[in-house]
C-alpha positions as CSV (number, residue, x, y, z in Angstrom):
1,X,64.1,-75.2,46.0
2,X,65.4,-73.4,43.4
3,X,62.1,-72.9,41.5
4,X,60.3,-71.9,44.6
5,X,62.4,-69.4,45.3
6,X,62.0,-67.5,42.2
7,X,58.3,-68.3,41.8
8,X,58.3,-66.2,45.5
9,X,60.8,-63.7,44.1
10,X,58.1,-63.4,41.4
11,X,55.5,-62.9,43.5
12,X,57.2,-60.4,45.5
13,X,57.8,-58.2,42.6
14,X,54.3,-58.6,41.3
15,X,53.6,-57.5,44.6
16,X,55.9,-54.6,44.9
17,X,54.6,-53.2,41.6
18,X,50.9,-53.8,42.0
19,X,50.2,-50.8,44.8
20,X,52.0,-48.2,42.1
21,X,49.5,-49.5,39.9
22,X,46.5,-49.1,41.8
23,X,47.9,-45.7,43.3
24,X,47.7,-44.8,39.5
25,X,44.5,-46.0,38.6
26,X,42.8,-44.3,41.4
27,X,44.7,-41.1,40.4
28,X,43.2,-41.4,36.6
29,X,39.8,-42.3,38.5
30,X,39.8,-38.9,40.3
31,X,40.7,-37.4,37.4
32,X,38.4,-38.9,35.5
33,X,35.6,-37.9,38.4
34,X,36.9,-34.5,38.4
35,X,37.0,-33.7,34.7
36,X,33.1,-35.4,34.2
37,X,32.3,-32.9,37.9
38,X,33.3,-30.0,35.4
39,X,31.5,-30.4,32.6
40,X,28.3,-31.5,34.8
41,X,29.0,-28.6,36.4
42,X,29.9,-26.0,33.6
43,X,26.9,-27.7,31.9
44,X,24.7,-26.9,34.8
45,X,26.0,-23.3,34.7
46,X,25.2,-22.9,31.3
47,X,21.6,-24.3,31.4
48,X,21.1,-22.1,34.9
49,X,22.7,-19.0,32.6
50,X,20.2,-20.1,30.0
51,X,17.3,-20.5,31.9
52,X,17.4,-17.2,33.2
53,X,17.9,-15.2,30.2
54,X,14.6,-17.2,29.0
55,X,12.9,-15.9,32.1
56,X,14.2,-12.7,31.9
57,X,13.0,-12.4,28.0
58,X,9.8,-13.9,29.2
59,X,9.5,-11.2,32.0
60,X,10.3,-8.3,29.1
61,X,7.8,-9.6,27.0
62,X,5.0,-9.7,29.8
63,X,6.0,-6.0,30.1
64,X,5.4,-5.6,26.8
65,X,2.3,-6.4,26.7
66,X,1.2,-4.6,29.5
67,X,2.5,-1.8,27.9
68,X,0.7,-2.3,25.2
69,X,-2.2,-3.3,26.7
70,X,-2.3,0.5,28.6
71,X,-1.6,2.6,25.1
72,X,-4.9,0.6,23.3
73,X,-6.6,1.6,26.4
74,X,-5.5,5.6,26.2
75,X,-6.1,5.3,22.2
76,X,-9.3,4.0,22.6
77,X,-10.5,6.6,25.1
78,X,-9.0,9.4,22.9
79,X,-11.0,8.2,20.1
80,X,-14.3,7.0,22.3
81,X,-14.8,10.0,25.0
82,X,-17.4,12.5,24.4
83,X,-18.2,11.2,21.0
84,X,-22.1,11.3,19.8
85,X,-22.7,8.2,17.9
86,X,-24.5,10.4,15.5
87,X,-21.0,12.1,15.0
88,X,-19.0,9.3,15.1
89,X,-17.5,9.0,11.7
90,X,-16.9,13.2,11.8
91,X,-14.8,12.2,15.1
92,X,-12.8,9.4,13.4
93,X,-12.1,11.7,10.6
94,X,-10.8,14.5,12.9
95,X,-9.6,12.4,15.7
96,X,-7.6,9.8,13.4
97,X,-4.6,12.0,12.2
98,X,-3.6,13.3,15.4
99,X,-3.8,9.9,17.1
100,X,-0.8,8.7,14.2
101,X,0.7,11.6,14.6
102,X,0.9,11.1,18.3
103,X,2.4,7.3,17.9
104,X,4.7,8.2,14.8
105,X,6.2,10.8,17.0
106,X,6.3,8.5,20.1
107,X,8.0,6.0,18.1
108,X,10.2,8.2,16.2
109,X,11.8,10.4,19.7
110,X,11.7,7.2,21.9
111,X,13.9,5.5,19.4
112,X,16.1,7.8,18.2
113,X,16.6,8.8,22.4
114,X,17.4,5.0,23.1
115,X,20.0,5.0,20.3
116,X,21.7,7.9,21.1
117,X,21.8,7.3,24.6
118,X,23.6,3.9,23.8
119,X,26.0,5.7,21.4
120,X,27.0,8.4,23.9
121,X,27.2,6.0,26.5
122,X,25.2,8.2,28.8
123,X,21.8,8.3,30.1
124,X,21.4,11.9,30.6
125,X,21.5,12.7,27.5
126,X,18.5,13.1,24.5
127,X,19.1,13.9,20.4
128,X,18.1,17.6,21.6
129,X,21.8,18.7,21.9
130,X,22.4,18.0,18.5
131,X,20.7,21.3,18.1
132,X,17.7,20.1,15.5
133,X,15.1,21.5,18.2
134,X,17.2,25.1,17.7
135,X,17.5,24.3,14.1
136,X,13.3,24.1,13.5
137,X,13.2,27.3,15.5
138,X,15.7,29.3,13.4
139,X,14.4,28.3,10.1
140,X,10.5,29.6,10.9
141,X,11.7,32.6,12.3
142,X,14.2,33.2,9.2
143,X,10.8,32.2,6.8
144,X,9.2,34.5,8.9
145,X,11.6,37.6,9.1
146,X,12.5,37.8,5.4
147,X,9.7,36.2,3.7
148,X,6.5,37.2,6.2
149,X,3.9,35.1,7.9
150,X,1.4,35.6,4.9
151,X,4.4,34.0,2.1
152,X,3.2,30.3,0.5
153,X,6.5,28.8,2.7
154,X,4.8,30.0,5.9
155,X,1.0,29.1,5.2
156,X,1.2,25.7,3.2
157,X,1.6,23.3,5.3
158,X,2.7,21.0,3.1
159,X,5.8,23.3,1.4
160,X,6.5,24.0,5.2
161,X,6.8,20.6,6.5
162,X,9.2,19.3,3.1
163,X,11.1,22.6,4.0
164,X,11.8,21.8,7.4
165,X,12.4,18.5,6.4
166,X,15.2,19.2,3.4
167,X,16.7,22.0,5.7
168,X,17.0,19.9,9.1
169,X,18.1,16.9,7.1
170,X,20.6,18.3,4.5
171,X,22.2,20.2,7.7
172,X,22.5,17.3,9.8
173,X,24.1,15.2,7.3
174,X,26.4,17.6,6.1
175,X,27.3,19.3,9.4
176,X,27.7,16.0,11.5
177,X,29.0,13.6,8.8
178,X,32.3,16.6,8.2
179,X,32.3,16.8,12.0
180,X,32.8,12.9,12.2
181,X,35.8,13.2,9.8
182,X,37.1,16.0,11.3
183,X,37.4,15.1,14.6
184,X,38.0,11.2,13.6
185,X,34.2,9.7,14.5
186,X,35.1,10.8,18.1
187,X,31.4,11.4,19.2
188,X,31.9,13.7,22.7
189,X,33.4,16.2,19.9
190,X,30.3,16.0,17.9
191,X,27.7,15.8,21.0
192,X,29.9,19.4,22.0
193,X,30.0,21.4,18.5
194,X,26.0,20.0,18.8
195,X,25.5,21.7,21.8
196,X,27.0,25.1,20.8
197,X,25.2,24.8,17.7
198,X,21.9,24.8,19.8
199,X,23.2,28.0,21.1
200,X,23.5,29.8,17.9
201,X,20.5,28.9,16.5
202,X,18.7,29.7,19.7
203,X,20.8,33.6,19.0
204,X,20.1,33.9,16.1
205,X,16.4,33.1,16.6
206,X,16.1,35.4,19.7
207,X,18.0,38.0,18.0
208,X,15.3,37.6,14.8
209,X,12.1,37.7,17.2
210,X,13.2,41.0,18.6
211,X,13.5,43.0,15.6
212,X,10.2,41.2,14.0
213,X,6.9,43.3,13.7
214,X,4.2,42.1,16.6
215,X,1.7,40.7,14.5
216,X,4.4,39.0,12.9
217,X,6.1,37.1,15.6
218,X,2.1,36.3,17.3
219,X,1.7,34.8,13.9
220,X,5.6,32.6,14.3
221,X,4.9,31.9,17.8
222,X,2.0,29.4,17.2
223,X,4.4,27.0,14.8
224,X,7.1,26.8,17.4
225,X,5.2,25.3,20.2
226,X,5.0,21.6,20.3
227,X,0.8,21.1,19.1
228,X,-1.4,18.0,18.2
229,X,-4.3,20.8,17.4
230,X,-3.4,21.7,14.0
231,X,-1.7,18.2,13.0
232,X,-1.2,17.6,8.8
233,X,-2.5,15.0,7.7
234,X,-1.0,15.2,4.3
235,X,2.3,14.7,5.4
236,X,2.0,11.8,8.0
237,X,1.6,8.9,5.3
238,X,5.2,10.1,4.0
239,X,6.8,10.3,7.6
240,X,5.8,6.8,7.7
241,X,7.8,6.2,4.5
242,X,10.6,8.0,5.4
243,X,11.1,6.0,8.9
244,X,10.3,3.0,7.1
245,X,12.9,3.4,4.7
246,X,15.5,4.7,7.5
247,X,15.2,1.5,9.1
248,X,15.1,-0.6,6.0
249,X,19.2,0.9,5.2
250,X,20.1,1.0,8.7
251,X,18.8,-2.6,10.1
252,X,22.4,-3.8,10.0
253,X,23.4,-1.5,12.3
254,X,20.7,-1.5,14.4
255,X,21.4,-5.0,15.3
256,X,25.0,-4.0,16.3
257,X,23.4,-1.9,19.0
258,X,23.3,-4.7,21.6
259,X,27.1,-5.2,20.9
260,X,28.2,-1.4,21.2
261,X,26.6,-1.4,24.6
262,X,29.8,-3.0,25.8
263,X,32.1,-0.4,24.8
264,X,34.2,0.8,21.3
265,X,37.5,-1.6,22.4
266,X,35.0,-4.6,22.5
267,X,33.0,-4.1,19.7
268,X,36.2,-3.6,17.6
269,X,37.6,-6.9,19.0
270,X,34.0,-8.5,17.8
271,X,34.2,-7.4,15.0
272,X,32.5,-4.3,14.6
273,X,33.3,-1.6,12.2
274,X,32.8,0.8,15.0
275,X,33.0,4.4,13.4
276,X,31.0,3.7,10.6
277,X,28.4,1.9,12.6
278,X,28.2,5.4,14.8
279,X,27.9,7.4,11.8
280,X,25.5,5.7,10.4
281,X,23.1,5.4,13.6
282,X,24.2,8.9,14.3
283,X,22.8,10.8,11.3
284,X,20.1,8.4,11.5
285,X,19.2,9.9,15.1
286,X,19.1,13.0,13.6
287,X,16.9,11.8,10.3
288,X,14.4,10.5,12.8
289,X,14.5,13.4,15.2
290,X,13.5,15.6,12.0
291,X,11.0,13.9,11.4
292,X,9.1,14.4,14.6
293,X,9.7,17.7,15.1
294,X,9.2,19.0,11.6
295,X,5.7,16.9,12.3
296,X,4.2,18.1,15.4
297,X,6.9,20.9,16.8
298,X,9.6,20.3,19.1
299,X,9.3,18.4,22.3
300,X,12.5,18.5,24.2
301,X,11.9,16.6,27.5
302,X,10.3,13.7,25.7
303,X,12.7,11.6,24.9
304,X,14.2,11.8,28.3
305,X,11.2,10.9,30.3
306,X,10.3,7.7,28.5
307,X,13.9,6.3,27.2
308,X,14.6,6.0,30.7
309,X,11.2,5.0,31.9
310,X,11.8,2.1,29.6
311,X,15.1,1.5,30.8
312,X,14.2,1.3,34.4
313,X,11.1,-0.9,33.5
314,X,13.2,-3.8,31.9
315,X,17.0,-3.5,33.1
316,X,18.4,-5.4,29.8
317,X,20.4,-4.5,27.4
318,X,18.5,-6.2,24.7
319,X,17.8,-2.5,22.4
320,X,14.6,-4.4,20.6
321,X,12.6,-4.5,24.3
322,X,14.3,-1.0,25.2
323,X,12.9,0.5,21.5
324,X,9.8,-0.8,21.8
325,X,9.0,0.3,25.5
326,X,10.3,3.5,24.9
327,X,7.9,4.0,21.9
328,X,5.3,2.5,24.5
329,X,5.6,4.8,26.7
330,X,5.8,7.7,24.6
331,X,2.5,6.7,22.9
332,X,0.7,6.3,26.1
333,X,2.1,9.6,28.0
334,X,1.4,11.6,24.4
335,X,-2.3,9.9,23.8
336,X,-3.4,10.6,27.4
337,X,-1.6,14.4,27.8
338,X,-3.6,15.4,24.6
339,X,-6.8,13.8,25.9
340,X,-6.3,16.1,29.4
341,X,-5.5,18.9,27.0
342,X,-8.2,18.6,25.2
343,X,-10.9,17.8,28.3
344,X,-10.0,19.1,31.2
345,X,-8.4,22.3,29.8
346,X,-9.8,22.7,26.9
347,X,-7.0,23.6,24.4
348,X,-6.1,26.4,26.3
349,X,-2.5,24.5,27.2
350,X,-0.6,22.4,24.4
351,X,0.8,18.6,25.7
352,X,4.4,20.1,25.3
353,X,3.8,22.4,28.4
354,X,3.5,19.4,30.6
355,X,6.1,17.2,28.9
356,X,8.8,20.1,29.5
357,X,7.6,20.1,32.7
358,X,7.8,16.7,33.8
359,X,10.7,16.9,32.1
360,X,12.5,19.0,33.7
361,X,11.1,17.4,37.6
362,X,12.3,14.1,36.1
363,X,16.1,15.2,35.0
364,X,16.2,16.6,38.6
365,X,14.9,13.3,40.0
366,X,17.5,11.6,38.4
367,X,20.5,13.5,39.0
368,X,19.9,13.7,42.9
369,X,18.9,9.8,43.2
370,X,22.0,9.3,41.5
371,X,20.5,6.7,38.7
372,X,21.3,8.7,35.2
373,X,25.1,6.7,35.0
């Protein structure tokens, strides 16, 4: 009796203890379930997040393509249209430079417009307020004024273009890299003293232009316009060379761009040496606009029509799809506004006319539909 009772006693502890023990085996079961449910699901997320930045990169390149697909097509009729085949290799020859100019200058202002938008932080606005349009203006008219329209640094071509070049370049760098210091790389005190710059230069030219002999100024007047008429092909092989090499010292920082998009305090805490990577993309904004304009002439609305054209097109903030269909853009609008100009006017109105134009209808466009945030 005695034994039985404690082999029952037994039992009824075994049995007493054994529903704790299941109660805590289904509890580690659920969170088991629960834990494996949360990575299946954060896994999912993160193949769904995957999958559509693929598509989206897939989409951006289709775009691409298209966009490419539509500049070869406005080249080739530039370089095609009312072209004898007996005179075929005369066209080429006289055809050829302006169609490089055209893309090196598409390239160079939708760039250096997409850049400078992301550094700013603002849509709005194009490397034009830094003042180098003003700048170009104000050193022909100052050649001009004290040294005449018939002097060897108004006729050459080439002594003009490394003129512009040396001038607009040295003054950029100098001006903007002591205004960085001075006003401790904040860049909305930079974009400012760029904007009254712009002003004085534009005085000072006006001022010049008033006092100037007739014959003198008609003579000025045709280098200030915007022209792919009277393009120098001497001087587009080293444009290349410059950009290349631009690009070459400043690919580090161009890859940051992606990064800065999300603000200074972020970039900082990712790492990003902030100031100095503005500097550097800043001055180089300024080295490419330079180069355009001292090029072809300035073209102030440019960079506004097809940086946002682009940024419309592929709503990403990946800057190597932005750059490119930027430059896109800019080649097709340039190549088939010059191929207007040149057969349906007849020369008698330069492609800058209708880019300030548009331009201008664009900028208003934008700031009534609200979109240029």
């Amino acid at each position: 009796m005695t034994v039985s009772k404690s082999i029952n006693y037994t039992d009824t502890s075994a049995a007493a203890v054994n529903p704790r023990e299941n109660v805590d085996i289904r509890s580690m079961s659920k969170n088991v379930a629960f834990n494996a449910g949360t990575k299946n699901s954060d896994r999912a997320a993160g193949i769904r997040s995957m999958s559509r930045v693929v598509v989206s990169n897939m989409s951006s390149v289709r775009k691409i393509v298209a966009l490419s697909v539509i500049a070869l097509a406005c080249a080739a009729l530039y370089m095609t249209v009312s072209v004898n085949p007996k005179y075929a290799a005369f066209a080429v020859k006289l055809r050829a430079p302006r169609l490089t100019a055209m893309l090196v200058t598409a390239f160079a202002i939708g760039g250096a417009t997409i850049v400078f938008q992301t550094i700013i932080n603002n849509n709005i606005v194009t490397p034009c307020l830094l003042g180098m349009n003003s700048l170009y203006t104000m050193t022909h008219t100052l050649i001009a004024f004290f040294l005449n329209t018939a002097s060897a640094a108004f006729t050459n071509r080439n002594l003009a273009f490394a003129i512009d070049l040396i001038v607009m370049s040295a003054a950029s760098t100098l001006i903007y890299g002591w205004l960085f210091k001075k006003t401790k790389y904040n860049v909305l005190y930079v974009l400012l003293v760029g904007t009254v710059l712009a002003n004085f230069f534009g005085s000072v030219q006006s001022t010049l232009t008033r006092v100037m002999d007739p014959n003198e100024y008609d003579a000025l007047l045709s280098t200030l316009v915007a022209s792919f008429s009277k393009v120098n092909a001497d001087v587009i092989a080293l444009s290349l060379v410059l950009m290349a090499a631009v690009l070459f010292l400043l690919r580090r920082d161009l890859a940051l761009l992606n990064v800065i998009t999300l603000g200074k305090d972020r970039a900082i805490n990712l790492g990003v040496d902030y100031d100095r990577t503005i500097r550097r993309l800043l001055l180089g904004v300024t080295i490419f606009i330079t180069i355009a304009t001292a090029l072809v002439g300035p073209i102030s609305f440019l960079g506004l029509i097809i940086a946002n054209l682009s940024r419309q097109l592929f709503r990403t903030y990946r800057h190597s799809f932005l750059i490119a269909g930027s430059a896109l853009f800019g080649m097709a609008a340039l190549v088939g506004g010059q191929l207007i100009v040149e057969r349906v006017f007849v020369y008698s109105v330069p492609v800058s006319v209708f880019v300030t134009v548009g331009g201008g209808v664009y900028f208003l466009y934008m700031l009534t539909r609200g979109k240029a945030v």
